[in-house]
FIVEXBA-34700 format. One record per residue (C-alpha): x, y, z. Coordinates in steps of 0.05 Angstrom, whole numbers, plus 5000, padded with zeros to 4 digits. Layout:
! FIVEXBA-34700
XYZ;...
! end
This chain:
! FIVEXBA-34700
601441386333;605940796334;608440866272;610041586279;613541366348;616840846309;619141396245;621141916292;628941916307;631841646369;635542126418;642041776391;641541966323;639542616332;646142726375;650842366336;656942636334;660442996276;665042666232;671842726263;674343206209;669543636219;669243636294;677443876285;675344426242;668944686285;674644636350;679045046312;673645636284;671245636352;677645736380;679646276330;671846556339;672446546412;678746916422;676347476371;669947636414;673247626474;679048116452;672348546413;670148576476;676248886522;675549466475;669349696512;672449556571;678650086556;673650566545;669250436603;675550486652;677551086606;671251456609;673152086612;676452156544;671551666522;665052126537;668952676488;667452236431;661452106396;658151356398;659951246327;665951436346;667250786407;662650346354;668550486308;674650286363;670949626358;670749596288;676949786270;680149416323;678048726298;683548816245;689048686295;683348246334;683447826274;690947676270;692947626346;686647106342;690246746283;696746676319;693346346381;690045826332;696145646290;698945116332;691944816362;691844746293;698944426282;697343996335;690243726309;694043576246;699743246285;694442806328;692242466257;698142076254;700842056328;695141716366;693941836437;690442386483;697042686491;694243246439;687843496489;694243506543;698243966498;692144436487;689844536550;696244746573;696745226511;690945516520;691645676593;697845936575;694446386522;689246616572;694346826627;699047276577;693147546546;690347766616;696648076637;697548406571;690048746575;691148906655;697449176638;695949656580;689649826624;695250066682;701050386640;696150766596;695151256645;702651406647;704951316574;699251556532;700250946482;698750186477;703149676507;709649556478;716349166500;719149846513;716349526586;720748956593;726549546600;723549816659;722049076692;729949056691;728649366753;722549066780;722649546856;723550166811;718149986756;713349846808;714850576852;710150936817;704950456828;700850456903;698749826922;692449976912;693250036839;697549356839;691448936868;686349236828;690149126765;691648456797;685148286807;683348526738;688648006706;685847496750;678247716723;680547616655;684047076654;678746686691;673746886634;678846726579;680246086612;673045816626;671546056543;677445736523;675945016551;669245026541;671245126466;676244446480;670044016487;669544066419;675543696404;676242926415;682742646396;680341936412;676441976341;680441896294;679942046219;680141456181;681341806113;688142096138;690542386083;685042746069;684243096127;691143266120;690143656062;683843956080;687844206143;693444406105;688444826065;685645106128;692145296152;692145676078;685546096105;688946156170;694246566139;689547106123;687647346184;695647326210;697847726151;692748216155;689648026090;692047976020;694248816005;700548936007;702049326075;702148636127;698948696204;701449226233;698749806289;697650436247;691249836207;687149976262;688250836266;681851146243;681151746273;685052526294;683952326373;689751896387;685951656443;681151346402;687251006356;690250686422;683950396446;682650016378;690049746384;690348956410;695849116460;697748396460;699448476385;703549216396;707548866448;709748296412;710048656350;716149056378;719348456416;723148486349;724849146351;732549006355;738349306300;732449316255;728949846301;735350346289;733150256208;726450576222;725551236198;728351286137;725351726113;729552036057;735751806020;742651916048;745152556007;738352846023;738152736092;744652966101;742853606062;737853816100;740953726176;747354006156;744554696174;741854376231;748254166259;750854366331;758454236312;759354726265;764055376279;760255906319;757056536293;759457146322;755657466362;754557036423;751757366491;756257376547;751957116604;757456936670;761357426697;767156996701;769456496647;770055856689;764755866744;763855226788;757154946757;751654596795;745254286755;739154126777;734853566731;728353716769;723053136762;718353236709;717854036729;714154166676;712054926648;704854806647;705854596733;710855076752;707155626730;699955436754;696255686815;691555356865;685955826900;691356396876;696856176903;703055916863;704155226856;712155456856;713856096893;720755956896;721555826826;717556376806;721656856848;728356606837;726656846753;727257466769;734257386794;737157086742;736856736664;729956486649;728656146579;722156126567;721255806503;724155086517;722154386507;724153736537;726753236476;721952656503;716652366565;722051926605;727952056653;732451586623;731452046555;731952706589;737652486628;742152396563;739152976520;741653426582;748853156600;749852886521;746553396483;743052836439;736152856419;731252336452;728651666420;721651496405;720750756429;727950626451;733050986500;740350906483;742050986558;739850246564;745550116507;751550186551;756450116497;753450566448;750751076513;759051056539;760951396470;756152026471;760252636481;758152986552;758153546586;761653226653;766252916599;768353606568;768953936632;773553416663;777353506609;778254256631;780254026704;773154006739;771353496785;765053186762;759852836817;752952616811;747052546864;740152196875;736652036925;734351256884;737550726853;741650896802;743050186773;734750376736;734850326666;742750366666;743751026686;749450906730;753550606677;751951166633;754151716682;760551316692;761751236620;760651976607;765352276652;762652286728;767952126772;762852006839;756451776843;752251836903;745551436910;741351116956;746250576974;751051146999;745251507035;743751367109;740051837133;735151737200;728551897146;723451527113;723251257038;718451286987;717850816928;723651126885;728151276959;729351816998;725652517001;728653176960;730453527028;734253087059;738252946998;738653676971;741753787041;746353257031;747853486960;748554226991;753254047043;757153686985;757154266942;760254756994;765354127013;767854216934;767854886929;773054836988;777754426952;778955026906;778954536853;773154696793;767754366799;760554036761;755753776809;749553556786;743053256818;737152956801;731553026845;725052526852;720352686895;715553026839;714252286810;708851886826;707051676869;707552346898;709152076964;712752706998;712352887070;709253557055;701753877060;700254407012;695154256963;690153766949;692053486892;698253066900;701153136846;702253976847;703153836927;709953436904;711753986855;711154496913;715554036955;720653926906;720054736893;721754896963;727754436974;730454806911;730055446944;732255217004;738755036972;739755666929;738956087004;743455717036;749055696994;747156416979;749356577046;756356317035;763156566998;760955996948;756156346916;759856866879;763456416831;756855936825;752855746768;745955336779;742155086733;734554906748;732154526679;726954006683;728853136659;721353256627;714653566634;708453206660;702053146634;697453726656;693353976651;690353206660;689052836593;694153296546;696852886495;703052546499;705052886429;701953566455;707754146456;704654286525;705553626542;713653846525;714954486544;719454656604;723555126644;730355296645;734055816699;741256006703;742856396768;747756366821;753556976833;756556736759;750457016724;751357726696;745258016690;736857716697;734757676632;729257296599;731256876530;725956826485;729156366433;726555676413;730355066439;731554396466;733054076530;739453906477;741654486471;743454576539;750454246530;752754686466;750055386502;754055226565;759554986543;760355646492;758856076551;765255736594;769655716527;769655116521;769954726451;763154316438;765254086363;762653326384;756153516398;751753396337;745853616356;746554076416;746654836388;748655476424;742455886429;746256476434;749856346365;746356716310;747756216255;743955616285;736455546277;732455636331;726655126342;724454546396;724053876384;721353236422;719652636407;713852086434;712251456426;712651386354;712852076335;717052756338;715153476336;717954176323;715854846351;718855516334;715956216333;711656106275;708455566296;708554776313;708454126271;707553446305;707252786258;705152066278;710351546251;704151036255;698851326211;704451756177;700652426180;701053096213;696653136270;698453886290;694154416264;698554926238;704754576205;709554766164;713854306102;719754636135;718054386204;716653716177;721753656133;727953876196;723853416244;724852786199;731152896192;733352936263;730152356279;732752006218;739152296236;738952106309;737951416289;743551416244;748251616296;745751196340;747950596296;755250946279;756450976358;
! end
């Protein structure tokens, strides 16, 4: 017994330490190891907060998110270990405990912008219907308005759900520091330098995405035809900082065919080429004073719903039969700031950009407020917000509005919501304004945008349940509040309103932010100006707007490229919108969407010639983008 005591080895030995060499290298897999489970594991957490769209897959299916997801997992987790690694190798020839100092605070660091990134994807989801991206450092810009559509509710929770991550990165990540002890130091110097060199080698790997051609990118982890399933395997810490970048090069990005061939195929596609003959006569009177609504994501598939029976827009549903419905349109893209310019500019939306925050490219887009000035109208602009979000006001200035009114010029003795004041008060405001123009018997363009229909749906108004088609209701009877009182005035015999949504919203719940649905929208001409009621069944874009007005009041559009007349026989006839990364067309035989990211079709019934017009608009738009 005593020798065995004796032979058997002491507590010491057993825990000796490892050589310092590889101590450095079991930190630094442990690190990389660590931060790979723990962004493995935030995938199941997207789908459990998700678990709606979730429970319409299969369990292969979420296995798969995981799976496919450690591909980006892998390199985000190869970034965050590249300079503990650069510092171990550093701390071989600079003694000191300076390097567990440095760490620490890295890894803290790491935790905290990891945390916000998850929490923050986990919010803006809902909304956007794609990962993360830096497209959300244009909005913080304007930290009141980015935060208007969010209750405080929502704020703490996703607060709290930073804070819950980042306390569980945090405790993982210096639990994993123990591991490291920069007081033992290599004596063979050298060699570890070399060996870490080497491991800096393997490091590379995993940050390049492997060793095929195509590097780390988003469209790695897409596996499947629900999108939803693609965005939840996406790190959203790597989509954000992958398009922190996205500066000139961004405007390079869809170049899809060479230059004669583009050019080839948009030339028919042009809007600044002579007019057919042929054009319908819509007004009766040539130079009408013109008021336009942009009406907060009043989208088709909410305007025309009904609750219990009852429509969720009466007023807009009545006011159709009085004057120039199109029923086949389609907003150009998801945000405001997009809608905004493919309305007044007649240019095509972006995918993960907006050239309204470019205020010396967005200054040079032809407009309608522009053209019409030109021709003697005075040209004003209303909203009941700031107007200093995501530029607009120094696009509306650029373009041709002589007066802006916003919230800054609004007093009135009424609460605000999150975005500012309520449609009625300012539609009265803006009515009053229009019958003070139409008394200067100078022409006039008056146009409005209204926000009460955006979240959070705040409005002082108690029709439905759901808050979202209660705000649409709202915002549908302050519109025909307006139209009935200046319908009761002299004013409204040489009028021309136009009700056209900025963009739809997504309903019924859970559409697709590429769906046509998602897309499609209303447009109504009426007013004393209007000829006839009549219902236009062509195909077209919020775009177009600017081309098919301005032909109707004689008025040259020759520098708008993309807007067409829909009345002019020698355009084509189609919609088009683009998402996040993506575009689609829809005419009457059918619809093609495509995915830039996994480069595919992911419409059902496409055609080449769809495909083929819808890359070259948005390889066009791009293009003139860059020439503004």
């Amino acid at each position: 017994m005593k020798r065995f005591i004796e032979n058997r080895p002491s507590s010491d030995t057993a825990r000796r330490p490892l050589p310092p060499l590889a101590g450095n290298l079991l930190f630094l897999g442990a690190l990389f190891a660590m931060s790979l489970l723990v962004m493995a594991i935030e995938k199941p957490l997207f789908l459990l907060w998700y678990h709606a769209q979730a429970a319409e897959a299969s369990a292969a299916e979420l296995a798969l998110v995981v799976w496919n997801g450690l591909k980006l997992d892998q390199t985000v987790a190869g970034y965050i270990t590249a300079l503990p690694l650069l510092v171990v190798l550093a701390a071989l020839w600079i003694p000191g405990r300076w390097s567990r100092s440095v760490l620490k605070g890295y890894l803290l660091v790491i935790a905290a912008v990891a945390a916000t990134a998850f929490a923050a994807n986990l919010a803006l989801y809902e909304y956007w219907a794609f990962p993360l991206d830096s497209s959300v450092l244009q909005y913080l810009a304007s930290p009141k308005e980015a935060l208007a559509s969010v209750t405080a509710g929502q704020l703490l929770l996703q607060l709290l759900v930073a804070a819950a991550v980042f306390g569980g990165m945090a405790w993982c990540y210096l639990r994993v520091l123990r591991l490291y002890d920069p007081a033992r130091r290599s004596t063979h110097r050298a060699g570890s330098t070399l060996v870490l060199l080497l491991a800096a080698g393997v490091l590379f790997l995993p940050i390049r995405g492997g060793v095929s051609v195509a590097t780390a990118n988003v469209s790695k982890v897409y596996f499947s035809g629900r999108m939803f399933l693609n965005h939840a395997a996406v790190n959203p810490l790597f989509s954000f900082l992958s398009t922190l970048s996205d500066g000139d090069d961004a405007l390079y990005e869809y170049e899809f065919f060479p230059e004669p061939e583009r050019a080839a195929i948009f030339e028919p596609l042009r809007g600044d080429l002579p007019a057919g003959i042929g054009t319908d006569t819509l007004l009766r009177t040539r130079r009408p004073n013109v008021v336009l609504f942009l009406v907060e994501s009043f989208g088709r598939s909410t305007v025309d719903e009904r609750v219990g029976g009852e429509p969720v827009a009466p007023e807009f549903q009545r006011l159709k039969g009085e004057g120039v419905y199109f029923d086949n349109l389609f907003a150009n893209s998801f945000r405001t700031d997009r809608g905004t310019v493919a309305v007044l500019s007649g240019f095509p939306a972006q995918t993960k950009m907006s050239v309204m925050k470019l205020p010396v490219k967005s200054q040079r887009l032809p407009s309608i407020a522009r053209s019409l000035r030109r021709e003697g109208y005075a040209t004003s602009f209303y909203y009941g917000g700031d107007l200093n979000f995501t530029n607009t006001a120094s696009y509306l200035y650029g373009t041709g509005f002589d007066r802006l009114t916003w919230q800054k010029d609004l007093h009135f003795d009424a609460p605000t919501s999150k975005w500012g004041y309520a449609d009625d008060v300012v539609i009265d405001a803006f009515t009053d304004h229009v019958l003070a123009e139409a008394a200067s018997q100078r022409p006039f363009f008056a146009a409005m945008l209204t926000l009460s229909s955006h979240e959070p749906f705040d409005v002082p108004f108690a029709k439905f349940d759901d808050p979202m088609l209660n705000a649409m209701a709202f915002t549908d009877a302050c519109l025909g509040r307006f139209v009935e009182r200046v319908r009761q005035t002299p004013v409204w015999d040489d009028l021309l309103v136009i009700l056209i949504a900025d963009h739809a919203y997504p309903y019924p719940y859970g559409i697709a932010n590429s769906d046509a649905l998602r897309h499609r929208i209303p447009m109504l001409w009426l007013g004393g100006a209007v000829r006839r009621p009549a219902v236009v069944e062509t195909y077209g874009s919020q775009s177009d707007l600017a081309a098919t007005l301005l032909a109707q009041l004689g008025i040259a559009h020759g520098d708008f490229l993309f807007s067409r007349d829909l009345f002019d026989p020698a355009r084509p006839k189609f919609g088009y919108w683009c998402f996040n990364n993506g575009f689609g067309v829809a005419d009457a035989g059918g619809t093609t969407i495509f995915d830039c990211t996994s480069a595919r079709v992911i419409s059902p019934d496409s055609t080449a010639a769809q495909l083929r017009d819808g890359k070259a608009m948005l390889q066009t738009t791009y293009k003139a983008i860059r020439e503004l």
